[in-house]
C-alpha positions in Angstrom: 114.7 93.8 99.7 111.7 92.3 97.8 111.1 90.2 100.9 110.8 93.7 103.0 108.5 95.0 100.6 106.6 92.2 100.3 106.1 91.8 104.2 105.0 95.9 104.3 102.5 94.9 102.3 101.5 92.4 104.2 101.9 94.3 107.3 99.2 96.5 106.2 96.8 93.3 105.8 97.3 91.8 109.2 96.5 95.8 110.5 93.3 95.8 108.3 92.7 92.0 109.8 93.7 93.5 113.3 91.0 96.2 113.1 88.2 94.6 111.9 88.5 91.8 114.5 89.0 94.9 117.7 86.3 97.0 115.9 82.7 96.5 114.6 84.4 98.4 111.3 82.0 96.4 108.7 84.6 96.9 106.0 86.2 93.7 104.4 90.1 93.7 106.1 91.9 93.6 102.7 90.2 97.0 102.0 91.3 98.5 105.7 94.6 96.9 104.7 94.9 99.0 100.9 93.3 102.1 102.6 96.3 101.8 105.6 99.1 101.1 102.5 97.7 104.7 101.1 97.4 106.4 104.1 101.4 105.5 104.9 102.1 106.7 101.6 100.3 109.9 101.8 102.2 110.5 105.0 105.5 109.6 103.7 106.0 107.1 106.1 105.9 103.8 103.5 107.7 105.6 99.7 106.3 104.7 96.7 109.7 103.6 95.0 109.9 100.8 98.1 106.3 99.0 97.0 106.4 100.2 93.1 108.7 96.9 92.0 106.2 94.6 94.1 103.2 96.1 92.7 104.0 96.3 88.9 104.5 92.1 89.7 101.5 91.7 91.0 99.9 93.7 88.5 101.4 91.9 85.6 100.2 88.4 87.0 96.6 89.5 88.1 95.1 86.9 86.0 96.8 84.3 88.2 94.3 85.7 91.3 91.3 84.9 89.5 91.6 81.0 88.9 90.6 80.5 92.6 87.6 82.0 92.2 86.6 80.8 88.9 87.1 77.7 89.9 84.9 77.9 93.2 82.5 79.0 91.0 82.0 75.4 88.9 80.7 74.4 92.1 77.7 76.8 92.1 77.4 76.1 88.4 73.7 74.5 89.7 72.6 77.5 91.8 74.0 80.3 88.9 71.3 78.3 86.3 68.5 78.3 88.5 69.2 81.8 89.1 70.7 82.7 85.7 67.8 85.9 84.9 68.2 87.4 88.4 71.9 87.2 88.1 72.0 89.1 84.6 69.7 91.4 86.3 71.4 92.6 88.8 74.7 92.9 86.5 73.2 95.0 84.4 71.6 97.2 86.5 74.6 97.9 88.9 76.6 98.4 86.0 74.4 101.3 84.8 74.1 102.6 88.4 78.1 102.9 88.9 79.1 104.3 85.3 75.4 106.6 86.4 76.7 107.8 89.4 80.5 107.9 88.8 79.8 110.1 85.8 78.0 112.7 87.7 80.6 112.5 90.3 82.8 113.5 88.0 80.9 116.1 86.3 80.1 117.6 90.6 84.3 117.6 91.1 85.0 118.6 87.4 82.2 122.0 88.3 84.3 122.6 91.3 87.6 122.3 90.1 86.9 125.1 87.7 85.0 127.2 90.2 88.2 127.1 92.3 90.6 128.0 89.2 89.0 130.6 87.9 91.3 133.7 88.0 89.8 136.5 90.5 87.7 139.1 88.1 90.0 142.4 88.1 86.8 144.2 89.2 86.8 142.7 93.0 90.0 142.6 92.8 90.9 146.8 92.0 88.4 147.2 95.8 
């Protein structure tokens, strides 16, 4: 069973990888891939209980997925010095942008969920 659920996943990668070689979609695949996954389980078509066991794994040994890339990065360890400043930079300043920008996303949604809950007032309503 783990092999099935491992190979839906997978299936949704190759269909992001399909797409963004047929189209001019400029979207990493792996991100098609995760936004395909969702879309199959908003439909119903993939359900959640089928992928849950596979993702609490690879969710428990996410730290494993970033050795690769910390290891690529000793190689750049020249280029990161030169450019050390710059790099911080740009951290900080796209980390204040997102928590920025997801904070008054939040606050837009939050101001229209209670616009929509609000009971009707029982003058409009009497008409």
């Amino acid at each position: 069973m783990f092999i099935r659920y491992l190979a839906l996943v997978f299936g949704c990668l190759a269909l992001g990888e399909l797409a963004v070689a047929l189209t001019p979609i400029p979207l990493p695949s792996s991100i098609i891939g995760m936004l395909l996954l969702t879309l199959f389980l908003r439909l119903r078509w993939v359900k959640l209980h089928h992928i849950k066991g596979l993702s609490d794994l690879l969710i428990s040994n996410l730290g494993l997925f970033f050795i690769p890339p910390s290891i690529a990065i000793m190689d750049y360890l020249d280029i990161i010095k030169a450019n050390f400043w710059g790099i911080m930079g740009v951290i900080v300043i796209s980390t204040v942008l997102v928590i920025v920008s997801t904070g008054h996303v939040y606050q837009l949604f939050r101001k229209r969920m209670e616009f929509n809950i609000k009971p009707f007032n029982k003058k409009h309503h009497q008409k």
